[in-house]
C-alpha positions as CSV (number, residue, x, y, z in Angstrom):
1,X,343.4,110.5,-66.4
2,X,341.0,112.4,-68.7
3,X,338.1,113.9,-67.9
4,X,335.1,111.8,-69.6
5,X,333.3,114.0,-72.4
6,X,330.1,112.9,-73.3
7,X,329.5,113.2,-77.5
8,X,326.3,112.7,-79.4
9,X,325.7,111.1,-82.6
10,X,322.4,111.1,-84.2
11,X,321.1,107.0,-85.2
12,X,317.9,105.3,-86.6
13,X,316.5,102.0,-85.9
14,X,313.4,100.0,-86.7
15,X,313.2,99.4,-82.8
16,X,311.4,101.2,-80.4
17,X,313.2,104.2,-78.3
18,X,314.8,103.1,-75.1
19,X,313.4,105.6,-73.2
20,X,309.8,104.3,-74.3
21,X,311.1,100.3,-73.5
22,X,311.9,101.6,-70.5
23,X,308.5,103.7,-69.6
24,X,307.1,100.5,-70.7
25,X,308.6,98.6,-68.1
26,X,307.9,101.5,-65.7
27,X,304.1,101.5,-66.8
28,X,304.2,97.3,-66.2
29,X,304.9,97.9,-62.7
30,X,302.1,99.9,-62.0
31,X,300.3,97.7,-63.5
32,X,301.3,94.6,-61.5
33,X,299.8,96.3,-58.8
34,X,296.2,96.3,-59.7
35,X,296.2,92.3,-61.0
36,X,294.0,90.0,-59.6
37,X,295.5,86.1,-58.7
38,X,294.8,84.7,-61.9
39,X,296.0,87.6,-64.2
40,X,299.1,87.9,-62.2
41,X,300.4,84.0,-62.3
42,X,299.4,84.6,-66.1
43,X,301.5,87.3,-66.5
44,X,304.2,85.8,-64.3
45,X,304.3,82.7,-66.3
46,X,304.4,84.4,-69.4
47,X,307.3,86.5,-68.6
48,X,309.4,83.3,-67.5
49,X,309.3,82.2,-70.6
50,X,309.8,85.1,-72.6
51,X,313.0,85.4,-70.4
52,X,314.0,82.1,-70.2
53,X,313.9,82.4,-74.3
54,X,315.6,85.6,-74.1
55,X,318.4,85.6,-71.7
56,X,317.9,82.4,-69.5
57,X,321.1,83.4,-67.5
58,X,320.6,86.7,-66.6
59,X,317.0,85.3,-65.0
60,X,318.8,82.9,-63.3
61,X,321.4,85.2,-62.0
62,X,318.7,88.1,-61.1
63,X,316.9,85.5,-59.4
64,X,319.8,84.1,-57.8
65,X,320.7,87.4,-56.4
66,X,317.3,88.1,-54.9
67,X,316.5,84.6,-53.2
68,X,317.0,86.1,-49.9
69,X,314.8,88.9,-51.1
70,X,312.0,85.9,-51.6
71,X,312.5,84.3,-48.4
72,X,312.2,87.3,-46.3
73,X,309.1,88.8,-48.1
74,X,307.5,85.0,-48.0
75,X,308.5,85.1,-44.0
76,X,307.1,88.6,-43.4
77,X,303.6,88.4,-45.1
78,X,303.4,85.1,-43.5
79,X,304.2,85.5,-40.0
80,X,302.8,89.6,-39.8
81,X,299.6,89.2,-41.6
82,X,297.0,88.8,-39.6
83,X,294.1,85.8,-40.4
84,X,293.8,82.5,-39.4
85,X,296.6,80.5,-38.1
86,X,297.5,77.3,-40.0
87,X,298.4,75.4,-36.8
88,X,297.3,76.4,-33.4
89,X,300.4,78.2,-31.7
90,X,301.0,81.7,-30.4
91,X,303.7,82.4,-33.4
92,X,301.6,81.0,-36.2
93,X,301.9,81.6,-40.3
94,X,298.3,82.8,-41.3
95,X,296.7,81.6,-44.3
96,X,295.7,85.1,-45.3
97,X,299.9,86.1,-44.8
98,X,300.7,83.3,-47.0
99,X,298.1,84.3,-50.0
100,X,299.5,87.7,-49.7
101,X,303.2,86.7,-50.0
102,X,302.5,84.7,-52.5
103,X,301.1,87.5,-54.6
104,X,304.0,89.6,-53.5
105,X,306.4,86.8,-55.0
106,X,304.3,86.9,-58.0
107,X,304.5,90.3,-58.3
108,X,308.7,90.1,-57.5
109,X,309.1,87.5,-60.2
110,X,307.4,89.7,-62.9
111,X,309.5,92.4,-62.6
112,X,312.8,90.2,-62.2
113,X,312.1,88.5,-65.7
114,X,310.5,91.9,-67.3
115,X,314.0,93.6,-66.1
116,X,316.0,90.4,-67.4
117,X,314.3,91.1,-71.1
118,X,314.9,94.9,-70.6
119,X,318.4,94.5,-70.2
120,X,318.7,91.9,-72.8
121,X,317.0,94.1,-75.4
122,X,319.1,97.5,-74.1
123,X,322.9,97.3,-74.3
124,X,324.5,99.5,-71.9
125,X,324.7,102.4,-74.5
126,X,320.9,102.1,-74.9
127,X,320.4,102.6,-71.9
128,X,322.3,105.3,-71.2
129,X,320.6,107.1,-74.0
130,X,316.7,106.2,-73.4
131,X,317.8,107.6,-69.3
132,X,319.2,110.3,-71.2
133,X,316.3,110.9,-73.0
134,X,313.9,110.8,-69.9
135,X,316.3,113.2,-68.0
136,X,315.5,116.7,-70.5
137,X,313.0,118.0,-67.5
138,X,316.2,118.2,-65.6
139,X,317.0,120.9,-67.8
140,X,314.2,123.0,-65.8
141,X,315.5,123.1,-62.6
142,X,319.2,123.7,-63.4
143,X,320.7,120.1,-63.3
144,X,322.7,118.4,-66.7
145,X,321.9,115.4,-67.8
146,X,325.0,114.9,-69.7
147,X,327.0,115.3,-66.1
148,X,324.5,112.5,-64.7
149,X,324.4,110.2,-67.9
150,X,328.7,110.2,-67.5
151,X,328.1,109.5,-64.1
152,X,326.0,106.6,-64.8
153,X,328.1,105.4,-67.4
154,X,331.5,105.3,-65.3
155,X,329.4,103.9,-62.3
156,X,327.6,100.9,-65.1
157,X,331.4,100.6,-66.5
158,X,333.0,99.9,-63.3
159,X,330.5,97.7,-61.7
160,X,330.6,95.7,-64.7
161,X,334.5,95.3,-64.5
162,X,334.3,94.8,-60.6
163,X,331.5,91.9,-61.0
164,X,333.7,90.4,-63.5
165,X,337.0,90.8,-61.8
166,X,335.5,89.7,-58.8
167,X,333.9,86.3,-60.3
168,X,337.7,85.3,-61.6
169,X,339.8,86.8,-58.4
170,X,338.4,88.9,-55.9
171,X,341.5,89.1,-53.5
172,X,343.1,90.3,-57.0
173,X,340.2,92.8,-57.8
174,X,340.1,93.8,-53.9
175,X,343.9,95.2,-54.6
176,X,343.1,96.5,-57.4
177,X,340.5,98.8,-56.5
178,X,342.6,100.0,-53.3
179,X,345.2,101.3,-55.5
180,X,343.6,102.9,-57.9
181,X,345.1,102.2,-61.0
182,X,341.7,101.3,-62.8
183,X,341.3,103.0,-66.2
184,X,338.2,105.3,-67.3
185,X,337.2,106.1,-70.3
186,X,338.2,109.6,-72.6
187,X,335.1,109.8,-73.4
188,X,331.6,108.2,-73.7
189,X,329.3,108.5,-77.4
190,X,325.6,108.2,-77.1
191,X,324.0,107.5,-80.8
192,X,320.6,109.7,-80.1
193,X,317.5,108.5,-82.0
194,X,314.3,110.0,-82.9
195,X,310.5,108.6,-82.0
196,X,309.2,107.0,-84.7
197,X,305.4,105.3,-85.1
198,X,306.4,102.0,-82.6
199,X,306.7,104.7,-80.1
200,X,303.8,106.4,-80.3
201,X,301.5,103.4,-80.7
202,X,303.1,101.8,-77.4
203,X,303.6,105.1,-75.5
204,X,299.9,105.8,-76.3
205,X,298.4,102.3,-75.2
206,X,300.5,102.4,-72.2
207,X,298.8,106.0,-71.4
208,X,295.4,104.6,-71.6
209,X,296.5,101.6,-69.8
210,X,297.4,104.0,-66.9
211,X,293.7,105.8,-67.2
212,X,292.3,103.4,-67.6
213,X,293.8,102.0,-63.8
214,X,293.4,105.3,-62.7
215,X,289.6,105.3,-63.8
């Protein structure tokens, strides 16, 4: 099997970068962090929608994915916070635990749905090429991005294949993978782009967003 080469190609779309969609979504989750209860249920419902528009089945299957993740988080804040105790027993739930979960499963569902429209937006190419983009400082201390975008591409391409494969027959996808004989790719073409006005406008307002928290 070949040795994946990574090859450029320059592109040009009215859309904004991927690597500023994705320092967008990076700059949302900080600022999850500093909502209040009413801003963040806003935001959370909000986000449903847009995702439910979007891609309603990848929400449901992120979601789907992460129930356990909801549980557990609900369990601990509940059970380890302390406050007062909504019945009277040694092992108690606190209200305070429950509040705090809550927020936490607010906070949780935001950035399930804001991933959902991410990857709905970005095909697989995009974002390669906006993590790409982000990775030049790499340059500084002697590591190549090219090496680590092929890595990510092969590792996206084959857990995309072994999902589906999986779904259909996994006993079938289980031998498959044992015995090697899955195919990579010769090589892997990134179309770059260049920044144009959309991504200075949002990269700037999501700068003074962040001073604005750090303020």
């Amino acid at each position: 099997m070949c040795n994946p080469v990574l090859k450029l190609k320059n592109g040009l779309k009215l859309m904004p970068h991927p690597a500023t969609q994705i320092l967008v979504w990076v700059c949302l989750a900080i600022v999850l962090q500093t909502l209040s209860q009413l801003p963040l249920f806003a935001c959370a419902a909000l986000l449903l929608l847009l995702a439910l528009k979007i891609h309603s089945q990848r929400l449901f299957s992120l979601m789907r994915r992460t129930r356990w993740i909801f549980l557990s988080l609900l369990l601990i804040y509940a059970f380890a916070t302390p406050g007062h105790a909504l019945w009277d027993a040694d092992y108690a739930p606190t209200r305070e635990g429950l509040q705090d979960g809550v927020l936490q499963l607010a906070r949780l569902v935001c950035m399930l749905a804001s991933l959902s429209i991410l990857l709905t937006l970005l095909s697989r190419e995009n974002l390669i090429n906006g993590l790409y983009t982000l990775l030049y400082p790499a340059r500084l201390i002697g590591l190549s991005r090219e090496r680590i975008a092929v890595r990510l591409a092969l590792t996206l391409h084959y857990a995309e294949n072994a999902m589906r494969d999986t779904a259909v027959d996994w006993r079938a996808a289980l031998n498959t993978a044992l015995s090697g004989e899955a195919e990579g790719a010769e090589h892997i073409e990134l179309r770059m782009r260049r920044l144009i006005w959309m991504d200075v406008v949002l990269l700037s307002l999501a700068a003074l967003i962040l001073i604005g928290i750090g303020l």
